[in-house]
C-alpha positions as CSV (number, residue, x, y, z in Angstrom):
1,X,-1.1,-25.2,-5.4
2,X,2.3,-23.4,-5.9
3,X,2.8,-20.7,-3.4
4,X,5.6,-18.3,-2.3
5,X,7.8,-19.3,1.0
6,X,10.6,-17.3,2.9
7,X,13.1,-19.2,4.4
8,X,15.5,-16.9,5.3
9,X,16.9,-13.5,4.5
10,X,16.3,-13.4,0.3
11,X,15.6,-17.2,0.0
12,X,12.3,-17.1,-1.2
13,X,11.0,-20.2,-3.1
14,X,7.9,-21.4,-5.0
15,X,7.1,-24.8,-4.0
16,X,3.7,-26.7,-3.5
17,X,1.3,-26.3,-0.7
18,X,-1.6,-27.4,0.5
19,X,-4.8,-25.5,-1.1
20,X,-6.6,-23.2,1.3
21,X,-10.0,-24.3,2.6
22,X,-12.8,-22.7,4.3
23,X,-12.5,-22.6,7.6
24,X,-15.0,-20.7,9.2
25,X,-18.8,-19.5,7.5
26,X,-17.3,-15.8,6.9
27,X,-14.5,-17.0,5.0
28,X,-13.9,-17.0,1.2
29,X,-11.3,-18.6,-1.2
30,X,-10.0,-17.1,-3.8
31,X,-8.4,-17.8,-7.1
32,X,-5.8,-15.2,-7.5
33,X,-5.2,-13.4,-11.0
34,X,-2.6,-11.4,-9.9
35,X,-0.1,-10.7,-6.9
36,X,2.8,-8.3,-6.1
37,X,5.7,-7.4,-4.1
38,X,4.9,-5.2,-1.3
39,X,7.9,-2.8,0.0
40,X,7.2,-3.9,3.8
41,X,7.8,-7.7,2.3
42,X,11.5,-6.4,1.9
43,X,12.0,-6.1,6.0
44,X,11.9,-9.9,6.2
45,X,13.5,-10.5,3.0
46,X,16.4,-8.5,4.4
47,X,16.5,-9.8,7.3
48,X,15.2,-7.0,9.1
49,X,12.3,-8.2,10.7
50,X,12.6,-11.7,11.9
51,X,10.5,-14.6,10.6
52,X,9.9,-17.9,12.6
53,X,10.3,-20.4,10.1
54,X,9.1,-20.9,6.4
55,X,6.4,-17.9,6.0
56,X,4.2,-17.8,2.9
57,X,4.5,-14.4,1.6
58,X,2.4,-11.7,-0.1
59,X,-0.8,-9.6,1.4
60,X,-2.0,-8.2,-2.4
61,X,-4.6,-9.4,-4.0
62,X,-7.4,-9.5,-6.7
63,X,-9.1,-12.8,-8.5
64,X,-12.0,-14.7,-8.7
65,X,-14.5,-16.2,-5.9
66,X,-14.4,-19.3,-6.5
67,X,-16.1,-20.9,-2.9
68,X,-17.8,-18.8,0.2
69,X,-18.6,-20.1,3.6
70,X,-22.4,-20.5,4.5
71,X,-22.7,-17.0,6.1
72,X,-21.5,-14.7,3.4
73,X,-24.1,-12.9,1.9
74,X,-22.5,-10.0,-0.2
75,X,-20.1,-12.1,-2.1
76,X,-20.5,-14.5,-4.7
77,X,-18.7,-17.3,-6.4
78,X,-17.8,-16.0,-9.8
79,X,-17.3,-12.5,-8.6
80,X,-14.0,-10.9,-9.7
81,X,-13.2,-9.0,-5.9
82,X,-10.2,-7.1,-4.3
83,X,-9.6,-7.0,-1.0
84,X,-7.6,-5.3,2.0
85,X,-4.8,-6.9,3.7
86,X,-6.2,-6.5,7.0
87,X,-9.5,-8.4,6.9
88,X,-12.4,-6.5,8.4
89,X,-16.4,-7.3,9.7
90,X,-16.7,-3.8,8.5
91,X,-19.8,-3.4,11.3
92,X,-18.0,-3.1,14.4
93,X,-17.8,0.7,15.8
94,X,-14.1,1.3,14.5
95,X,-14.8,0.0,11.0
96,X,-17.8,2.1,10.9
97,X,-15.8,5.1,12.3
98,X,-13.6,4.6,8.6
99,X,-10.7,2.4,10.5
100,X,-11.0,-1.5,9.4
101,X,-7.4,-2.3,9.8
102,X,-8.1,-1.9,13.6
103,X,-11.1,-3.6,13.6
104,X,-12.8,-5.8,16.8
105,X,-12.5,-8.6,15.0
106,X,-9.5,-7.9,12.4
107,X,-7.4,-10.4,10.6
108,X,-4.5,-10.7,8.7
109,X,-5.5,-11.7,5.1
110,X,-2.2,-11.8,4.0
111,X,-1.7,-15.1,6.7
112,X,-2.1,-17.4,4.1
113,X,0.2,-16.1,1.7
114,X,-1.3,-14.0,-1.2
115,X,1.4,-14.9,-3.8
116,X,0.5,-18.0,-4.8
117,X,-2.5,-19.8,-6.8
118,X,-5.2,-19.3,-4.1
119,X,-6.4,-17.6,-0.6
120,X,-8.6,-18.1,1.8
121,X,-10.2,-14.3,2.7
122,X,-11.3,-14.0,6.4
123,X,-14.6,-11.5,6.8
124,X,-15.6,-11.7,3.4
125,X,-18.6,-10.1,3.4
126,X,-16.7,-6.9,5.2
127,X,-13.2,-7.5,3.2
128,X,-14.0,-7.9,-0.1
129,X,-15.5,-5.4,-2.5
130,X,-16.6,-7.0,-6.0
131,X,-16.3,-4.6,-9.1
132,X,-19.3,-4.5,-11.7
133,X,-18.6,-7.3,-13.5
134,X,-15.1,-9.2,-14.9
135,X,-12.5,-6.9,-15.9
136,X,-10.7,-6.2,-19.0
137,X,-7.3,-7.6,-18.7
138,X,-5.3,-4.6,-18.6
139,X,-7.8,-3.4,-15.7
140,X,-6.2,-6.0,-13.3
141,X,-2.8,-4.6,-12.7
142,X,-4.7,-1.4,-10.8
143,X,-7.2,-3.2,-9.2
144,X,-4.6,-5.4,-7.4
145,X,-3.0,-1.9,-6.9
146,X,-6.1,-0.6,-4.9
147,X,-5.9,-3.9,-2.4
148,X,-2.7,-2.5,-0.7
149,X,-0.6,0.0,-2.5
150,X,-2.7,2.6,-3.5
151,X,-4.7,2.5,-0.7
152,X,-2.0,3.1,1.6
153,X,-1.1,5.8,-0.4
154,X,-4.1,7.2,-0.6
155,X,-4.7,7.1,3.4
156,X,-1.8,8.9,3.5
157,X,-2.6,11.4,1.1
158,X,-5.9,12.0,3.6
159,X,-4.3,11.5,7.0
160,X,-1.9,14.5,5.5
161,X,-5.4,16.3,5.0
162,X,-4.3,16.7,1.5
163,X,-6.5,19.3,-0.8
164,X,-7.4,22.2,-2.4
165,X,-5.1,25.0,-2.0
166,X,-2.6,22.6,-0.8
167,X,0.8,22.1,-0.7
168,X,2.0,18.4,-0.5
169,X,5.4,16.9,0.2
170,X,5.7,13.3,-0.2
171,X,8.7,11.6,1.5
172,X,9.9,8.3,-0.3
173,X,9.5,7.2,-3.9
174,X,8.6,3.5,-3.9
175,X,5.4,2.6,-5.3
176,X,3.5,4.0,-2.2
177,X,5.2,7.0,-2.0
178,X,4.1,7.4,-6.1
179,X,0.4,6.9,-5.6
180,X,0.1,9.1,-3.0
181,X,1.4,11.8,-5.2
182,X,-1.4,10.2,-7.6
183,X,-3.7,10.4,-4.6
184,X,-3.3,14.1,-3.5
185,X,-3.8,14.9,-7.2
186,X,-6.7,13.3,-7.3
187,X,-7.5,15.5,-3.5
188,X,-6.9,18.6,-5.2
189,X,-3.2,19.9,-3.6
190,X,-2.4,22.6,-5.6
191,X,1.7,21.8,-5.3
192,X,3.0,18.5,-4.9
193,X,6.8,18.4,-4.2
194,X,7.8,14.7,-4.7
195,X,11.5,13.5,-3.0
196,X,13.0,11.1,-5.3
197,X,16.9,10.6,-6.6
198,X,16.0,8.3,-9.0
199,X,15.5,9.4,-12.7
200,X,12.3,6.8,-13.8
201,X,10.8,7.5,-10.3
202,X,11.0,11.1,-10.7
203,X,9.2,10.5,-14.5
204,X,6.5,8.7,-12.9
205,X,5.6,11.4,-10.1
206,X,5.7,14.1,-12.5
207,X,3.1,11.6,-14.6
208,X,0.9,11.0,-11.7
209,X,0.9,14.7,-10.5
210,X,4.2,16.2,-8.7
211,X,4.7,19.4,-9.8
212,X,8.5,19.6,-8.2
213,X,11.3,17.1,-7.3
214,X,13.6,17.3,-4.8
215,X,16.3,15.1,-5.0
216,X,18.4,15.6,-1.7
217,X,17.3,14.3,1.7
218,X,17.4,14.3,5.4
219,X,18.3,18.1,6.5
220,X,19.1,18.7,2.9
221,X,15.6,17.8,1.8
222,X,14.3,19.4,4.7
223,X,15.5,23.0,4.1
224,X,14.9,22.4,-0.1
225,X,11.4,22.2,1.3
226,X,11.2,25.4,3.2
227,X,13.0,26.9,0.4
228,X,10.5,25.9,-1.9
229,X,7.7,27.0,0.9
230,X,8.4,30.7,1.7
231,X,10.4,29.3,4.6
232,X,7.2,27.8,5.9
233,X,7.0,24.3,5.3
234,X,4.4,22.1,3.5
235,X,0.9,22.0,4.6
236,X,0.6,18.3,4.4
237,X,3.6,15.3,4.4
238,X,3.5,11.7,3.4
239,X,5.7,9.4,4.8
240,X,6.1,6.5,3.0
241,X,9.1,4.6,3.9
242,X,9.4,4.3,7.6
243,X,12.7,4.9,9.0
244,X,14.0,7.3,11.6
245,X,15.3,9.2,9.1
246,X,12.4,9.7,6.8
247,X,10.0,10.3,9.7
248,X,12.0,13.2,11.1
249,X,12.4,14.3,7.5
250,X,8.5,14.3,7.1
251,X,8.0,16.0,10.5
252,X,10.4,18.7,9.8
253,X,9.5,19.4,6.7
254,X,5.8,20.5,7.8
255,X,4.9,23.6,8.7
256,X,3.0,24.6,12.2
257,X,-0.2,23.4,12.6
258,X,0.4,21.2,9.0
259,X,-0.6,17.3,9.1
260,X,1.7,14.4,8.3
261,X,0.4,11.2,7.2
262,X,2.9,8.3,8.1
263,X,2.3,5.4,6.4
264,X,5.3,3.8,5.5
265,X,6.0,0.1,8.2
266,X,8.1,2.3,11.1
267,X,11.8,0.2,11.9
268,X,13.7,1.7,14.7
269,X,11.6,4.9,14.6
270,X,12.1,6.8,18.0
271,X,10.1,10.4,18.3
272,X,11.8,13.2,20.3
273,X,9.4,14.5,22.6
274,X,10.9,18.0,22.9
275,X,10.8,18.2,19.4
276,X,7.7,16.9,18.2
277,X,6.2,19.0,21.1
278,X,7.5,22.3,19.5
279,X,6.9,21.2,16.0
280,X,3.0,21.9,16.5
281,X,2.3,19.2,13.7
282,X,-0.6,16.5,13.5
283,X,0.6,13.3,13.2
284,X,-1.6,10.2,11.9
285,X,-0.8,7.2,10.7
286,X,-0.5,3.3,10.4
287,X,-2.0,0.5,9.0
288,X,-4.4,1.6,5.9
289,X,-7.5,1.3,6.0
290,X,-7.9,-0.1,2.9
291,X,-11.4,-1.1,3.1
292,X,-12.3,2.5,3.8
293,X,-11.8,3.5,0.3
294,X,-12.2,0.7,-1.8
295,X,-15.6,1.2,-3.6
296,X,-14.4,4.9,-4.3
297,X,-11.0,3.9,-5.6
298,X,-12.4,0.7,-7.9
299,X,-14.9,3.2,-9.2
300,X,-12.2,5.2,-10.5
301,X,-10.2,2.8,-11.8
302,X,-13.3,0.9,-13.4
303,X,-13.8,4.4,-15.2
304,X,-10.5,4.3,-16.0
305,X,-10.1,8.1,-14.6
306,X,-6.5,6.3,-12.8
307,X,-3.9,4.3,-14.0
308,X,-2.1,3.3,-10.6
309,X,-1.5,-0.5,-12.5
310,X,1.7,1.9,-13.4
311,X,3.7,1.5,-10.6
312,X,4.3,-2.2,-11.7
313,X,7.0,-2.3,-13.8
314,X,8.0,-5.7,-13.6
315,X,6.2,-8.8,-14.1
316,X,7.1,-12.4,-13.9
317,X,5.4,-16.0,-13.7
318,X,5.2,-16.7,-10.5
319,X,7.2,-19.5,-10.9
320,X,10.5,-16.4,-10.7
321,X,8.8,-15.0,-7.6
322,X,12.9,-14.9,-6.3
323,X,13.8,-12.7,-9.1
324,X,10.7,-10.1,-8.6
325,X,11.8,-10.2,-5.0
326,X,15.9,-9.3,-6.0
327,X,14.9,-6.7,-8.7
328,X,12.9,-4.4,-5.9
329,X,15.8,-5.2,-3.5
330,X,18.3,-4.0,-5.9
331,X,15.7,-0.9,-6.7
332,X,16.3,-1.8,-10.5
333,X,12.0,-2.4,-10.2
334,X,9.3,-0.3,-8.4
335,X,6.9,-3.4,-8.1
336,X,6.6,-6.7,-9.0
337,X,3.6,-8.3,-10.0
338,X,3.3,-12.1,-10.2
339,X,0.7,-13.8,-12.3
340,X,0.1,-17.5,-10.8
């Protein structure tokens, strides 16, 4: 099968590999109908986070069962699923407490390398979530969404205790930081102040829900914030990027006693004691857990009641995989999705 590889800082090639098998009697292959670009694949294409050797790349996906090992019981071949990227028994005392991605017994789904023809799904039976029936074509764009993407924006958008009466600040504007301004929308928050400098980023937010934009940052977009606030601060942040910079900015720009959700991969992030101490904000974050809110977010989707399938605004054959890679690098593309 023809799969993605990084080699080394933004050499990324499509080349044959071996097809994945089952490998244990939880596991499931499947035949992927679509794949993406995620922003944390951009560390190691940078050069940011190391890689140790060739790595098959990608951790999205939704497609077709097409084999299951003799112990999955929920999940059937010919069943059109989407799954998390951290794969989950989804019985263990964490899961059931609503945090798969830290599950006993997790996995990394994305090992195999989701951009590519097929992938063999660890945990099925607790990983996957199979919508109603096959999907209309322009369905599958948001259902691959809901595997990474928008679920990590929407955990944010909950870990920020996003909701009625609400004000929400969302800090970064890729596509994570966009659906979880579709997300707290969709929560209820009453203002949603979206920081973005980019013109077709800004048009999206204000489609998916943002009712402001600010476009400076750091202590700039801090004290735009308060301004906008009554000098208070938002009630709830999202963090969606992962620097020092954009931590702090999310930090600071909640008020006492408000909640930030910090969701975005965390690079050379260092928090002062002294100041979070003072700050008087709660702070959750992480890995999604995707598998938390799947059956409510493919409901919606399958209703058609959200469109996140909109934050892809490039897509290729995955034979130029290398060119959806530079286009998200370059920022002239929110998302890249890849159709094998």
């Amino acid at each position: 099968m023809r799969g993605t590889v990084l080699y080394a800082p933004r050499d990324i090639r499509v080349e044959e590999r071996a097809k994945p098998t089952i490998q244990a009697p939880t596991d499931a292959i499947i035949r992927i109908s679509a794949a993406c670009v995620c922003g944390s694949d951009l560390w190691p294409y940078r050069g940011i986070e190391p890689i140790e050797g060739p790595t098959p790349m990608g951790h999205e996906y939704a497609g077709v069962v097409e084999e299951t090992g003799s112990d999955v019981r929920n999940i059937k071949v010919g069943d059109f699923a989407v799954g998390s990227f951290m794969a989950s028994d989804n019985t263990c005392p964490i899961c059931q407490a609503g945090y798969q991605s830290r599950c006993v017994h997790v996995e990394y789904a994305g090992a195999g390398g989701a951009q590519a023809e097929y992938l063999r799904v660890p945990l099925a039976d607790g990983t996957l979530v199979a919508t109603p029936g096959r999907p209309d074509e322009d369905l599958i764009p948001s259902l691959l969404a809901a595997s990474d993407v928008l679920g990590t924006g929407w955990f944010g958008a909950v870990a920020a205790e996003a909701g009625s009466g609400k004000t929400v600040a969302v800090v970064g504007d890729g596509a994570v930081g966009l659906l979880a301004v579709l997300a707290a929308r969709q929560l209820g928050a009453e203002r949603i102040i979206a920081m973005s400098r980019h013109e077709p980023r800004q048009k999206l937010a204000s489609e998916f829900g943002a009712t402001d934009i600010v476009t400076e940052r750091g202590d700039e977009g801090v004290a735009k914030i308060k301004e906008l606030t009554g000098g208070l601060g938002a009630h709830s942040v999202i963090e969606a990027v992962g620097t020092q910079e954009s931590m702090m900015q999310a930090i600071r720009s909640a008020r006492p006693g408000g909640h930030v959700g910090h969701v975005g991969v965390a690079h050379g992030v260092e928090l002062p004691g002294q100041e979070l101490f003072y700050a008087e904000v709660h702070l959750l974050g992480g890995p999604a857990p995707v598998r938390r809110f799947l059956p409510e977010l493919l409901g919606l989707i399958w209703n058609r009641e959200i469109d996140p399938g909109r934050v892809f605004d490039l897509e290729l054959p995955l034979d130029q995989a290398a060119e959806g890679y530079r286009a998200m690098d370059e920022r002239r593309a929110i998302k890249s999705l890849f159709r094998p």
